[in-house]
N, CA, C and O atoms as a GROMACS GRO file, in nm:
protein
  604
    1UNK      N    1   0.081  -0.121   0.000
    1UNK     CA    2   0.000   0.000   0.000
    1UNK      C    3   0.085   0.127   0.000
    1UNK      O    4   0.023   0.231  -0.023
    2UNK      N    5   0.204   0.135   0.020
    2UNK     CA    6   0.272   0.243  -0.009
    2UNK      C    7   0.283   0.309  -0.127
    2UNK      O    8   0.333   0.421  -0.137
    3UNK      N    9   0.238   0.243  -0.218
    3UNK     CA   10   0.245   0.351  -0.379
    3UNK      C   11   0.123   0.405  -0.376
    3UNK      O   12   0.090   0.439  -0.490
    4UNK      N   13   0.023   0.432  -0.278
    4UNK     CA   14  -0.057   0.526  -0.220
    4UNK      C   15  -0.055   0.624  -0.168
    4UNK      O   16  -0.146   0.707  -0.164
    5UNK      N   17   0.054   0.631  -0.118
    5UNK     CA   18   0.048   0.780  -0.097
    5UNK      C   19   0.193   0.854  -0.148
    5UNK      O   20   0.219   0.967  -0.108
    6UNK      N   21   0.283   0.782  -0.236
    6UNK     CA   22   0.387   0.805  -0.302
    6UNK      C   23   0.295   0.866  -0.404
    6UNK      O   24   0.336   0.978  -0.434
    7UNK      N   25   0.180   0.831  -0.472
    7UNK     CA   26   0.049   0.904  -0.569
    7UNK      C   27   0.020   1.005  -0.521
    7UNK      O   28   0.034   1.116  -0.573
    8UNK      N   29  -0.032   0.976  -0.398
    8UNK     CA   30  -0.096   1.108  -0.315
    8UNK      C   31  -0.028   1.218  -0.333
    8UNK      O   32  -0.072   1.303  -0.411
    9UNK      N   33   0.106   1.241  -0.258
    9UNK     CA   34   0.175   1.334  -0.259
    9UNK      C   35   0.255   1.359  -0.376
    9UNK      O   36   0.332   1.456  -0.366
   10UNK      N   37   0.256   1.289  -0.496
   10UNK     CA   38   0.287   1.326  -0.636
   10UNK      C   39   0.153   1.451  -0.682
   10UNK      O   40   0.139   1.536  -0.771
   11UNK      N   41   0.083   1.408  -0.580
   11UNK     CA   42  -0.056   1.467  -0.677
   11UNK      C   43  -0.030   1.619  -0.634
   11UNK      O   44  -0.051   1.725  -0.694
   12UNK      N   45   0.024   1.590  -0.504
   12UNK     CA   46   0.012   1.753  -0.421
   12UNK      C   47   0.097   1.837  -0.459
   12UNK      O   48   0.079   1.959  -0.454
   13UNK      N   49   0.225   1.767  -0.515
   13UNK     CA   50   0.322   1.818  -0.570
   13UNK      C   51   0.277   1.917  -0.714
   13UNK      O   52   0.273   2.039  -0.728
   14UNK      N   53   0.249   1.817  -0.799
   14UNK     CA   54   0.164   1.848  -0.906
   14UNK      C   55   0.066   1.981  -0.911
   14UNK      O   56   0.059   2.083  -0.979
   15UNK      N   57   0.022   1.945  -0.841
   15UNK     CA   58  -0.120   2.092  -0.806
   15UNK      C   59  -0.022   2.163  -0.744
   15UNK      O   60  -0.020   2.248  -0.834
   16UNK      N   61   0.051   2.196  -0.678
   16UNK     CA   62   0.170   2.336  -0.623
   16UNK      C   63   0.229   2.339  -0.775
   16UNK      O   64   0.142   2.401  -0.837
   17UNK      N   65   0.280   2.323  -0.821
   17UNK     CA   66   0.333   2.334  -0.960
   17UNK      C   67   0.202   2.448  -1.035
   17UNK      O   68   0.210   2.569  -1.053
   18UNK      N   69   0.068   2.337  -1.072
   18UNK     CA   70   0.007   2.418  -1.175
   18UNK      C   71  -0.058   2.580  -1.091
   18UNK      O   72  -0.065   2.691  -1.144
   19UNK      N   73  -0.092   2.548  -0.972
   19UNK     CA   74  -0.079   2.685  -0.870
   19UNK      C   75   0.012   2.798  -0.904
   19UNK      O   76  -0.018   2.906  -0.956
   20UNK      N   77   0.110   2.762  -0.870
   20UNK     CA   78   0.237   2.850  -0.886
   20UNK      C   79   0.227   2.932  -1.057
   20UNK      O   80   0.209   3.048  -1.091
   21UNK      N   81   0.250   2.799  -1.137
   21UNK     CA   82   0.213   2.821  -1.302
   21UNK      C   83   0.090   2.936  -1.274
   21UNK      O   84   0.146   3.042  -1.303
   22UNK      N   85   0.010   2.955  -1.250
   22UNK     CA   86  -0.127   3.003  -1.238
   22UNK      C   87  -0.172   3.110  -1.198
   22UNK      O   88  -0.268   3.172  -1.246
   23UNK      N   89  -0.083   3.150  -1.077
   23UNK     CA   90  -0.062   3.288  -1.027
   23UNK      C   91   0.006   3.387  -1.110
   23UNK      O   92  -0.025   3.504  -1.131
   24UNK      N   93   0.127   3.303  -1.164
   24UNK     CA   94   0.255   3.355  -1.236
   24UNK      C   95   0.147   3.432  -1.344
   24UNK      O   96   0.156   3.549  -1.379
   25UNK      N   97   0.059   3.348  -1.380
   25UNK     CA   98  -0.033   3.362  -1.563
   25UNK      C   99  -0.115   3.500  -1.514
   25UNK      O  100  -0.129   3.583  -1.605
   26UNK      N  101  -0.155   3.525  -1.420
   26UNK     CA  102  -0.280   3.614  -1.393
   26UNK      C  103  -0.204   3.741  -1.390
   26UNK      O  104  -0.236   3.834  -1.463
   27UNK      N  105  -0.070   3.749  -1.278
   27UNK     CA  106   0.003   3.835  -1.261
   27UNK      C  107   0.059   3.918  -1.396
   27UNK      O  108   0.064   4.041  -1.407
   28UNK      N  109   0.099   3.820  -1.495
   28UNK     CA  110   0.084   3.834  -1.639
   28UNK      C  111  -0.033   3.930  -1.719
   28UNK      O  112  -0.033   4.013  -1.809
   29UNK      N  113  -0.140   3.862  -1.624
   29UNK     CA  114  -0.250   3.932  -1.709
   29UNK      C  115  -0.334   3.792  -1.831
   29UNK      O  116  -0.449   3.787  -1.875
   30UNK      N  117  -0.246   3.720  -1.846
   30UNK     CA  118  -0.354   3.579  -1.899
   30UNK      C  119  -0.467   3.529  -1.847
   30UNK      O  120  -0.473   3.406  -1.854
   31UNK      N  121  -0.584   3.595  -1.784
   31UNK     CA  122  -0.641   3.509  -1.753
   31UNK      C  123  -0.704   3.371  -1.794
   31UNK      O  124  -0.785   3.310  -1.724
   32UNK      N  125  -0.661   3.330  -1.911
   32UNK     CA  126  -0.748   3.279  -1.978
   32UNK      C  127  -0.663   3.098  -1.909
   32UNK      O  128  -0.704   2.989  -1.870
   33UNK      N  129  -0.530   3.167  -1.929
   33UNK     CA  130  -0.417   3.051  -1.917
   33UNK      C  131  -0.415   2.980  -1.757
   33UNK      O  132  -0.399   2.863  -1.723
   34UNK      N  133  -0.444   3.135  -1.659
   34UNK     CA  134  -0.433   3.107  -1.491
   34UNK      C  135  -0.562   3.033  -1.464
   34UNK      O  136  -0.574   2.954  -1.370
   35UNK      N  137  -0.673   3.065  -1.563
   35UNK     CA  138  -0.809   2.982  -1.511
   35UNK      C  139  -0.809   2.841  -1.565
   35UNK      O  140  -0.902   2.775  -1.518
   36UNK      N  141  -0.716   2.759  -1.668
   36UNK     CA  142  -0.674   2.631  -1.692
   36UNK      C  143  -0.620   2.603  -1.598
   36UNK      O  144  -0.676   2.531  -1.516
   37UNK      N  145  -0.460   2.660  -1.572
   37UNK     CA  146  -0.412   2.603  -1.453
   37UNK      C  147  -0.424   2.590  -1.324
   37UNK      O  148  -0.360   2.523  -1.243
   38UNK      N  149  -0.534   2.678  -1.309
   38UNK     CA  150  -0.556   2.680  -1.136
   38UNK      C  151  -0.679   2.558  -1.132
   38UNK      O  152  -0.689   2.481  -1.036
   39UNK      N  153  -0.742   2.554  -1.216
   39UNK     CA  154  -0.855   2.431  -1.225
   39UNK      C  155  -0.780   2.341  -1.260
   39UNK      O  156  -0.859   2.269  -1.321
   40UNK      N  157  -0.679   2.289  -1.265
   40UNK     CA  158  -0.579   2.163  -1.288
   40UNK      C  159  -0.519   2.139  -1.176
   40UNK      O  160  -0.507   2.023  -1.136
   41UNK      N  161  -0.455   2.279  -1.084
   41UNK     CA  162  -0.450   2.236  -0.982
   41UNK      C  163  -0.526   2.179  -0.882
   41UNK      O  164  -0.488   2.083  -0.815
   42UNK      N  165  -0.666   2.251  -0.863
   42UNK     CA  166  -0.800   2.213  -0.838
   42UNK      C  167  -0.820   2.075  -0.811
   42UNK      O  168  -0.854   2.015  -0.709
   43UNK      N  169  -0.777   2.025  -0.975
   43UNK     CA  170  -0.861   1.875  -0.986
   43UNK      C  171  -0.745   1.779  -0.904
   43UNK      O  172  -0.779   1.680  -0.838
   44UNK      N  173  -0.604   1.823  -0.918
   44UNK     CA  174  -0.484   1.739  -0.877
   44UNK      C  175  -0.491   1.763  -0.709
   44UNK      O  176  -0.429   1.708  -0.618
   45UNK      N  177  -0.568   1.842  -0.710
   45UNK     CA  178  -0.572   1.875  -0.546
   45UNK      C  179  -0.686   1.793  -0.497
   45UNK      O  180  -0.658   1.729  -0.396
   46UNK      N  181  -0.850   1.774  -0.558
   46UNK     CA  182  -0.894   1.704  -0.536
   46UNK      C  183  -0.816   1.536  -0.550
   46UNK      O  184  -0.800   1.466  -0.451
   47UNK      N  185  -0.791   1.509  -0.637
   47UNK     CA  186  -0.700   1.337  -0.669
   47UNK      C  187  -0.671   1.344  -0.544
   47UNK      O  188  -0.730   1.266  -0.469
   48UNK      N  189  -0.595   1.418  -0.499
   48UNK     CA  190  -0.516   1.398  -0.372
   48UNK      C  191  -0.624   1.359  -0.263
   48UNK      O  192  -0.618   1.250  -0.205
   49UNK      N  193  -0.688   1.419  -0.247
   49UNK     CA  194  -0.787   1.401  -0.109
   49UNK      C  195  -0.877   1.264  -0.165
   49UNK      O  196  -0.906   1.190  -0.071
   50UNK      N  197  -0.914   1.228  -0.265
   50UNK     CA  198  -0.946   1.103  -0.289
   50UNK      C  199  -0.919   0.987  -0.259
   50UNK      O  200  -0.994   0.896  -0.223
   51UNK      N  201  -0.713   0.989  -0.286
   51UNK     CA  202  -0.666   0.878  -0.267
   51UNK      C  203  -0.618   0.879  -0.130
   51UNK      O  204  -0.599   0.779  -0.060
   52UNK      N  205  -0.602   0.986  -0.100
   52UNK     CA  206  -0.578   0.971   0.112
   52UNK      C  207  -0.720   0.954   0.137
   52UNK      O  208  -0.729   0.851   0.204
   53UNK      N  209  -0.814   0.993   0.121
   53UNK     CA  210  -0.942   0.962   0.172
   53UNK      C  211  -0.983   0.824   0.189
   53UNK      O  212  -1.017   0.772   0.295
   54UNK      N  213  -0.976   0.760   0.050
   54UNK     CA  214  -0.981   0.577   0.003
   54UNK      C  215  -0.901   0.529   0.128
   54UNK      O  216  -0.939   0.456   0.219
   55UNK      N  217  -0.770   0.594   0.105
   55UNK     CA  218  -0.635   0.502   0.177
   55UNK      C  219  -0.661   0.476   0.316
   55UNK      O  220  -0.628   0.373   0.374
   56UNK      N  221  -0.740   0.608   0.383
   56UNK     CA  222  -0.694   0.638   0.497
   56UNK      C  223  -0.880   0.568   0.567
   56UNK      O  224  -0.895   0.543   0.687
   57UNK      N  225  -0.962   0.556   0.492
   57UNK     CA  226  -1.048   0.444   0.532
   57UNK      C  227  -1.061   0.359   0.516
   57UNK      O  228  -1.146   0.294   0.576
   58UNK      N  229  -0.973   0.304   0.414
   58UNK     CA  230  -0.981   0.139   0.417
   58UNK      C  231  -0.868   0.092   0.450
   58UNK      O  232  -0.865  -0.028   0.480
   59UNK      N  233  -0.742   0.172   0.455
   59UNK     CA  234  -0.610   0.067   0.549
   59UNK      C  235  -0.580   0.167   0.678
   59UNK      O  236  -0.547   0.100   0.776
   60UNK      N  237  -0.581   0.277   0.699
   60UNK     CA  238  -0.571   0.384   0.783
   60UNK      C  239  -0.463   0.474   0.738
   60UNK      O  240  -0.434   0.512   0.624
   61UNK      N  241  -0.404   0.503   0.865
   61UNK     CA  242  -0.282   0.603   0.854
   61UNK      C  243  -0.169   0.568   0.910
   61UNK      O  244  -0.188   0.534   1.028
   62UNK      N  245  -0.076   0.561   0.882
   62UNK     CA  246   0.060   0.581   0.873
   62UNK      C  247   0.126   0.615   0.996
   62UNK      O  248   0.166   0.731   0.988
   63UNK      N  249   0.160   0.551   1.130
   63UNK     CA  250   0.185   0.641   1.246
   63UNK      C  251   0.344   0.645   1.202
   63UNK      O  252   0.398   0.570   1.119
   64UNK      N  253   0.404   0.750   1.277
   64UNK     CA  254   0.549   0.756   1.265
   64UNK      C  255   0.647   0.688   1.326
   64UNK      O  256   0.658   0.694   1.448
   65UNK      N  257   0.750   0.599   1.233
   65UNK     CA  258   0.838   0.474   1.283
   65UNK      C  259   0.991   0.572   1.285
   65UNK      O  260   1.089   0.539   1.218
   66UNK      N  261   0.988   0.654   1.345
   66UNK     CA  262   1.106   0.730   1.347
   66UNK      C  263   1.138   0.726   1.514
   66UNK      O  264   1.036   0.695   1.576
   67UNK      N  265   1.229   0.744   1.580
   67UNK     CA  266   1.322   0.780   1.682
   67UNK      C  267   1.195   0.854   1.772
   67UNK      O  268   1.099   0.923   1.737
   68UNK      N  269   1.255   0.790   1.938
   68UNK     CA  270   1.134   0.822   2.034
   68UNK      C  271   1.154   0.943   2.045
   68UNK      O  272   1.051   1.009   2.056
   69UNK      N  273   1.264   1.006   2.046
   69UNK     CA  274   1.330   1.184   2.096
   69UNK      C  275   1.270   1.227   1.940
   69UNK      O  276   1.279   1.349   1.952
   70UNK      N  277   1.219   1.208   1.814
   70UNK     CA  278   1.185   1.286   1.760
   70UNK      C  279   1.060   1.277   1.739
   70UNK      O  280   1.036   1.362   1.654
   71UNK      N  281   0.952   1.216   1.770
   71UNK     CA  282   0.812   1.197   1.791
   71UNK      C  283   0.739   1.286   1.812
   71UNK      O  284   0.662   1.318   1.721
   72UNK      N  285   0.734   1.363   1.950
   72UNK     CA  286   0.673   1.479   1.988
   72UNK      C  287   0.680   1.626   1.856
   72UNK      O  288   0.594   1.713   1.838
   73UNK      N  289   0.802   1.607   1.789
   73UNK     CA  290   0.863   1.719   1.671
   73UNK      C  291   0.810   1.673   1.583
   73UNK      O  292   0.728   1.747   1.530
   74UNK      N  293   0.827   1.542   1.527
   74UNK     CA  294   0.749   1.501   1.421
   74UNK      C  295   0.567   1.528   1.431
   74UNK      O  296   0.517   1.574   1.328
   75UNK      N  297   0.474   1.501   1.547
   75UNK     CA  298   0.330   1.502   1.563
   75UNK      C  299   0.313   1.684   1.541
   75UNK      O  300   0.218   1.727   1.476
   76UNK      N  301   0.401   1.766   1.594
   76UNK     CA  302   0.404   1.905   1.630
   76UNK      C  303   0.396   1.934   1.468
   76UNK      O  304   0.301   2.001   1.427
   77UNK      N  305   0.481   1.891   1.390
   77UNK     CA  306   0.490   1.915   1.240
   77UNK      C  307   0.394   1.891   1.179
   77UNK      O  308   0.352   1.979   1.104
   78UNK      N  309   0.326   1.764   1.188
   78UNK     CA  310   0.203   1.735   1.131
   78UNK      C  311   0.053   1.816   1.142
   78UNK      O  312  -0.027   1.835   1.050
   79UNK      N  313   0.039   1.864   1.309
   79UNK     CA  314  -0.081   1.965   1.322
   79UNK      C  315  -0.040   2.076   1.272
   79UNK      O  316  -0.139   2.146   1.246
   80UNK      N  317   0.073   2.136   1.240
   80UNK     CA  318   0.097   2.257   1.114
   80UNK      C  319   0.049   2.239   1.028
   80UNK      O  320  -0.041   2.318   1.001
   81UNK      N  321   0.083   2.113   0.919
   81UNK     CA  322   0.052   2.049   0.806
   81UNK      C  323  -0.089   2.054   0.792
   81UNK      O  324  -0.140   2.117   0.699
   82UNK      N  325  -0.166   1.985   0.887
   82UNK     CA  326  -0.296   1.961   0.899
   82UNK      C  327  -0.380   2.074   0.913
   82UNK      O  328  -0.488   2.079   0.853
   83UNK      N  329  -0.338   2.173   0.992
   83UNK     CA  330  -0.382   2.311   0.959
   83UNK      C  331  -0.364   2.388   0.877
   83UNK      O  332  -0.443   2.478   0.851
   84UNK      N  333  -0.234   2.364   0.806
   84UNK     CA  334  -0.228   2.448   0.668
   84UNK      C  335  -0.316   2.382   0.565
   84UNK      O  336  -0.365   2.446   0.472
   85UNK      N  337  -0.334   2.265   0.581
   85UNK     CA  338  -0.367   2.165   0.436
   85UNK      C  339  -0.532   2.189   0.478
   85UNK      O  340  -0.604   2.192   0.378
   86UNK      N  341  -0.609   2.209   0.618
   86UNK     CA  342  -0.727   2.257   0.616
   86UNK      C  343  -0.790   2.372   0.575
   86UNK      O  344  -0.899   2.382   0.518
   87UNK      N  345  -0.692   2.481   0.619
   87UNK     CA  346  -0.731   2.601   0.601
   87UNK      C  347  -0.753   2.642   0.436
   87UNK      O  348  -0.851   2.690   0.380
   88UNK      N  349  -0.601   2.599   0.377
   88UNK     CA  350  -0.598   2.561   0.194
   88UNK      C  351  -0.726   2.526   0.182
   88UNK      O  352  -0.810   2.615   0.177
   89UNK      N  353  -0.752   2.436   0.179
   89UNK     CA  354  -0.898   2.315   0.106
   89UNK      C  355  -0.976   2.438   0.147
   89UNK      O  356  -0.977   2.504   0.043
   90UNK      N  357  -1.049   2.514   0.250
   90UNK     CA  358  -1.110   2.592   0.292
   90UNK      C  359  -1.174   2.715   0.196
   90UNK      O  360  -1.284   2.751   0.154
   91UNK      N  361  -1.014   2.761   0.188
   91UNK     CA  362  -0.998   2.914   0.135
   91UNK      C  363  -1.011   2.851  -0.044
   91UNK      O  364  -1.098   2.899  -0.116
   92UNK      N  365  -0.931   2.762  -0.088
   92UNK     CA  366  -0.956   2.685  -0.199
   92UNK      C  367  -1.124   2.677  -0.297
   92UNK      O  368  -1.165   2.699  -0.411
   93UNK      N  369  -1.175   2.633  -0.167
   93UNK     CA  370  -1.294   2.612  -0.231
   93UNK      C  371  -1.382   2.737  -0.225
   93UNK      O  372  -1.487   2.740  -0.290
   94UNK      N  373  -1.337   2.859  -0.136
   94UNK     CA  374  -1.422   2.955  -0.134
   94UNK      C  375  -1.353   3.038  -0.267
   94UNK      O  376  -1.409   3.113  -0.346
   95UNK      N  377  -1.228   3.002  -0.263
   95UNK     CA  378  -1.142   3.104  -0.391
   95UNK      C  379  -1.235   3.040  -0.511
   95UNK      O  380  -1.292   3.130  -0.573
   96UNK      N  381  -1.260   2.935  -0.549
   96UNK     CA  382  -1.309   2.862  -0.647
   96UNK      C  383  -1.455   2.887  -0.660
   96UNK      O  384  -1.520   2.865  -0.762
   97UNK      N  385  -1.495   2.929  -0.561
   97UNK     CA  386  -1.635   2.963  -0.583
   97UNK      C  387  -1.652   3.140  -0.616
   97UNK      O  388  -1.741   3.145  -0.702
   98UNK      N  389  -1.629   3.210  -0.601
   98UNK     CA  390  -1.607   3.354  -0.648
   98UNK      C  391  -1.566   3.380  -0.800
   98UNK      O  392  -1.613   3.464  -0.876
   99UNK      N  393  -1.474   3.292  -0.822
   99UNK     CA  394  -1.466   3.256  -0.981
   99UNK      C  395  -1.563   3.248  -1.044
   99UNK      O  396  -1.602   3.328  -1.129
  100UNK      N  397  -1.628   3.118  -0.997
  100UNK     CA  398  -1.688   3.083  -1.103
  100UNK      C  399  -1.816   3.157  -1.107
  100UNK      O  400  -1.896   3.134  -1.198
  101UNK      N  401  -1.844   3.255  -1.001
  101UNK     CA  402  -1.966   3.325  -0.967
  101UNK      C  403  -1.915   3.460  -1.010
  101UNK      O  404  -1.980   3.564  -1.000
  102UNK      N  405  -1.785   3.447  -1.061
  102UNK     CA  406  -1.759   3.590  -1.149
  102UNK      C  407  -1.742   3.707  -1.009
  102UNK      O  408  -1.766   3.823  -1.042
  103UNK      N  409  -1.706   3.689  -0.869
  103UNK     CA  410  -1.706   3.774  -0.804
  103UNK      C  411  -1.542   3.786  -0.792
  103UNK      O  412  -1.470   3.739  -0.704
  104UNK      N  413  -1.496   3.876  -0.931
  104UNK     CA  414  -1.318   3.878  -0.944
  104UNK      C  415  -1.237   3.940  -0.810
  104UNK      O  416  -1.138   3.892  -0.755
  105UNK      N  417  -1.327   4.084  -0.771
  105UNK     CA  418  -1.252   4.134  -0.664
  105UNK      C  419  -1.238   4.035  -0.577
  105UNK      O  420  -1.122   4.022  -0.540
  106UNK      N  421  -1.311   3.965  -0.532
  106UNK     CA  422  -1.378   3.880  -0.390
  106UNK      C  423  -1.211   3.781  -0.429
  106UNK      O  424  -1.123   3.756  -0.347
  107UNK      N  425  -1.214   3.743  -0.572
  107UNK     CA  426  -1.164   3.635  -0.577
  107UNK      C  427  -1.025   3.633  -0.562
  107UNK      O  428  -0.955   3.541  -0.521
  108UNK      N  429  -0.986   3.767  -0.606
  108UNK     CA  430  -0.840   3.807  -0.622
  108UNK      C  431  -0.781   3.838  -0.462
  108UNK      O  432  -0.670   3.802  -0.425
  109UNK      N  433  -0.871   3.907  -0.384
  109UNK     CA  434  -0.849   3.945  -0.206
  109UNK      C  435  -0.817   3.803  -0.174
  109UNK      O  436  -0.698   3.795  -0.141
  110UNK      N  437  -0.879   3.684  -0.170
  110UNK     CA  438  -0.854   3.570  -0.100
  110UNK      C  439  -0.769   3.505  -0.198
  110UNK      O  440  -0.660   3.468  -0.157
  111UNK      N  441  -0.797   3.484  -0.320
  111UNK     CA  442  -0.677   3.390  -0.397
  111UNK      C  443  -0.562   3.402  -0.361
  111UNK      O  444  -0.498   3.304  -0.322
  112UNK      N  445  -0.497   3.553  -0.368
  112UNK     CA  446  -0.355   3.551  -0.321
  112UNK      C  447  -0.312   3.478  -0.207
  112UNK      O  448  -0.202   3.423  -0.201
  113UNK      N  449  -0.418   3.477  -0.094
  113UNK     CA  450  -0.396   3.424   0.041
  113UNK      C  451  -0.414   3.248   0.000
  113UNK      O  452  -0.339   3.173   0.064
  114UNK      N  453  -0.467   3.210  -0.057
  114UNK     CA  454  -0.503   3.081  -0.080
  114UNK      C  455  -0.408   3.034  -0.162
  114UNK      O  456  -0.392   2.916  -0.133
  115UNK      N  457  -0.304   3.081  -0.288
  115UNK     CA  458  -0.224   3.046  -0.284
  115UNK      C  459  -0.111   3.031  -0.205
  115UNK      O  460  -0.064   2.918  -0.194
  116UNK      N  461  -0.047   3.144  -0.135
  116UNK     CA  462   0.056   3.145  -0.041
  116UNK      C  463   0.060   3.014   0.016
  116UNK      O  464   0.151   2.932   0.027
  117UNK      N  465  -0.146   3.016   0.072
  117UNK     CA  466  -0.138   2.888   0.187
  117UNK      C  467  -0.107   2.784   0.133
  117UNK      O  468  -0.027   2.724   0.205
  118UNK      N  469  -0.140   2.705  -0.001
  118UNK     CA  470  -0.127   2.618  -0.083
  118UNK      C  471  -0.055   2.583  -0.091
  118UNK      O  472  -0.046   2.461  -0.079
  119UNK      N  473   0.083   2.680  -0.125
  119UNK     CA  474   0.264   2.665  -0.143
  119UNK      C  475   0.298   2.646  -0.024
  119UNK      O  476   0.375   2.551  -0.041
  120UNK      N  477   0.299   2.666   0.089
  120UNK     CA  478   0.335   2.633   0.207
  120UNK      C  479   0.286   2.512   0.234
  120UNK      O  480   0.370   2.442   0.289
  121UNK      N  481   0.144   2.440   0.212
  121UNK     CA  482   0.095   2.319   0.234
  121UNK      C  483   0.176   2.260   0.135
  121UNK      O  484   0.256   2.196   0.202
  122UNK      N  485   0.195   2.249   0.057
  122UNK     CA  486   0.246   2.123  -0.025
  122UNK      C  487   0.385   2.117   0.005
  122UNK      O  488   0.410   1.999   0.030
  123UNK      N  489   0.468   2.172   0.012
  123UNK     CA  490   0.594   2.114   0.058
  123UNK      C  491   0.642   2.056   0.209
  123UNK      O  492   0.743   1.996   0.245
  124UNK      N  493   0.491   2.115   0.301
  124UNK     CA  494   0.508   2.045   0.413
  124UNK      C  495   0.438   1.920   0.411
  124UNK      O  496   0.455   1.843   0.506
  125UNK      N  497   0.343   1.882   0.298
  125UNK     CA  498   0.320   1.746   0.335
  125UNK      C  499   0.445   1.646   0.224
  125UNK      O  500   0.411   1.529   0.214
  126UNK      N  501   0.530   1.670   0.175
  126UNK     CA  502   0.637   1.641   0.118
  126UNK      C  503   0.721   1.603   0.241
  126UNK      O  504   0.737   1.481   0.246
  127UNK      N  505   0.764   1.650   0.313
  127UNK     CA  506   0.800   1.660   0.461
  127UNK      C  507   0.803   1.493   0.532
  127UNK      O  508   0.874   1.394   0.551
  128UNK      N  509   0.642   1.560   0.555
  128UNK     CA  510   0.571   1.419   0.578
  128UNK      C  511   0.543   1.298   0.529
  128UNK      O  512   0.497   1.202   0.590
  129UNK      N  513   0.576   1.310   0.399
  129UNK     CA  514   0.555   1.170   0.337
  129UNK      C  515   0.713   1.111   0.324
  129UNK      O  516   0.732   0.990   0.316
  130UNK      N  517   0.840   1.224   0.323
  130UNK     CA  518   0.960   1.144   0.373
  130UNK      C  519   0.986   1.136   0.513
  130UNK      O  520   1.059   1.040   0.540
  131UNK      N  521   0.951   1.204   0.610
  131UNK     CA  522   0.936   1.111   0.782
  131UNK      C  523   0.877   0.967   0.774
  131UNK      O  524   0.929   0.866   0.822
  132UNK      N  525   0.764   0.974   0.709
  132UNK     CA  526   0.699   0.861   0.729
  132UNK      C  527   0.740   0.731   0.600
  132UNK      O  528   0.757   0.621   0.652
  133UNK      N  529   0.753   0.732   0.479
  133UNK     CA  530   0.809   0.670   0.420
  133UNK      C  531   0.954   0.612   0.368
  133UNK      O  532   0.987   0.503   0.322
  134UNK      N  533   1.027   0.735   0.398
  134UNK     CA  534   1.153   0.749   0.329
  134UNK      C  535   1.253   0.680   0.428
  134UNK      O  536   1.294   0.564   0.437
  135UNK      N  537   1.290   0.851   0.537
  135UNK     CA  538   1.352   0.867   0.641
  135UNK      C  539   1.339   0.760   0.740
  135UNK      O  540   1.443   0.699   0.766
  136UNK      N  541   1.202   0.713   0.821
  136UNK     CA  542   1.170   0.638   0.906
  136UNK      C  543   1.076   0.566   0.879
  136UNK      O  544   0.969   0.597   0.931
  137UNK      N  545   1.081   0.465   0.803
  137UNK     CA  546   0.997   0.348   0.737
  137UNK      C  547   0.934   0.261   0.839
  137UNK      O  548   0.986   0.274   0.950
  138UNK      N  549   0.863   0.199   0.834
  138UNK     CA  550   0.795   0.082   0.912
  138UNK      C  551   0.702   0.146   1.022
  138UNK      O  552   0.661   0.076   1.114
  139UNK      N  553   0.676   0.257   1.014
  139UNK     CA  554   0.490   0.311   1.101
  139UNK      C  555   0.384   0.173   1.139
  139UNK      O  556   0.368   0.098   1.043
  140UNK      N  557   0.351   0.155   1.198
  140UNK     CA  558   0.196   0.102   1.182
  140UNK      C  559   0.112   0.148   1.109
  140UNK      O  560   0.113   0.270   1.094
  141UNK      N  561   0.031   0.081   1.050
  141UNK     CA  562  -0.053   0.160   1.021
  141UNK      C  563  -0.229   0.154   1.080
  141UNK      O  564  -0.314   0.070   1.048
  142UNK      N  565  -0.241   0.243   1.150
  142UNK     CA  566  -0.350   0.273   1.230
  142UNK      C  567  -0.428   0.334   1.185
  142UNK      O  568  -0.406   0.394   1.080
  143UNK      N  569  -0.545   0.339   1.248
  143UNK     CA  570  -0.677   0.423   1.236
  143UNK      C  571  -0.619   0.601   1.249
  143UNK      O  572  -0.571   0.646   1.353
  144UNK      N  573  -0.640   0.692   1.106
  144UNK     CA  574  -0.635   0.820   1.174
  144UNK      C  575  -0.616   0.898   1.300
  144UNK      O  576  -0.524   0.974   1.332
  145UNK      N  577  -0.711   0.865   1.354
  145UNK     CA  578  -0.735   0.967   1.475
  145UNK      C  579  -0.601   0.910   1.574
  145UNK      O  580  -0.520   0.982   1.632
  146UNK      N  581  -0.604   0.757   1.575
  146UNK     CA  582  -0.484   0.742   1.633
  146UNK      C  583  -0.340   0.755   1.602
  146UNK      O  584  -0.256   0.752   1.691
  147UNK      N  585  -0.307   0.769   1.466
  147UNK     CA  586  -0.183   0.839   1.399
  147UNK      C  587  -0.150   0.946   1.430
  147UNK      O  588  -0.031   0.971   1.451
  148UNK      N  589  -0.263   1.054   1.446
  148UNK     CA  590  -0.223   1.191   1.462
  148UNK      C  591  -0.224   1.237   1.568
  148UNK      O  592  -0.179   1.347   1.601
  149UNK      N  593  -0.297   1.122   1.661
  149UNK     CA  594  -0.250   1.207   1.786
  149UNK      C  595  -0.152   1.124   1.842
  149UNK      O  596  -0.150   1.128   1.965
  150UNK      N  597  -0.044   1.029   1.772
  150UNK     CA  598   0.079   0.918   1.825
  150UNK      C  599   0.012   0.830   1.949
  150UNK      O  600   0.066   0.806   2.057
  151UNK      N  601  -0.124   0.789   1.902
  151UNK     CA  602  -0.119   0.689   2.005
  151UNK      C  603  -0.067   0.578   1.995
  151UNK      O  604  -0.070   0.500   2.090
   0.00000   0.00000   0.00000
């Protein structure tokens, strides 16, 4: 089950890419080009929550098989993650809805913020998928709620 979330976080990677691409396009003045790529990121951002969603209810989550002295640093890292990667999805879907409802000012005040948050979420769950896969291999894998809070 590990080429599950080696996908996952390809996906997240992916969507920070067409993001980035996307901002770059508007700043430009393309809108035509930033509203492809930000809806690509969109969809690569949804993939993502699909296949952790699938993953993470039918085998669970991933607790961390790394060093007891770095545990507490590692869980501390993750409720960052988890709050950045909530707040994103959040602001994401409200940025996405102003679009498409044509409310540009509305959309442009929060987009900027929703990207920033976006770029900061994706390289911290990059982070996390080498603690847990790479760096310190062999986690359990548990039910969510008990991963994240290291029970």
């Amino acid at each position: 089950m590990h080429i599950l979330p080696t996908i996952s976080t390809s996906f997240i990677v992916i969507s920070a890419v067409f993001v980035a691409f996307g901002w770059a396009q508007i700043v430009k003045g393309n809108r035509e080009t930033h509203q492809k790529l930000m809806l690509w990121g969109a969809g690569f951002a949804l993939a993502f929550f699909l296949v952790y969603m699938s993953r993470t209810i039918f085998a669970g989550n991933t607790s961390f098989g790394g060093p007891e002295h770095l545990k507490l640093a590692y869980h501390l890292f993750l409720f960052f993650h988890i709050a950045l990667a909530t707040t994103a999805a959040v602001f994401g879907i409200i940025t996405l809805l102003h679009a498409f409802n044509k409310r540009f000012a509305k959309h442009k005040r929060i987009g900027r913020w929703t990207a920033v948050i976006w770029l900061l979420t994706a390289p911290t769950g990059v982070v996390v998928y080498i603690l847990l896969y790479i760096l310190y291999p062999g986690g359990d894998t548990k039910p969510m709620i008990d991963a994240i809070l290291g029970l």
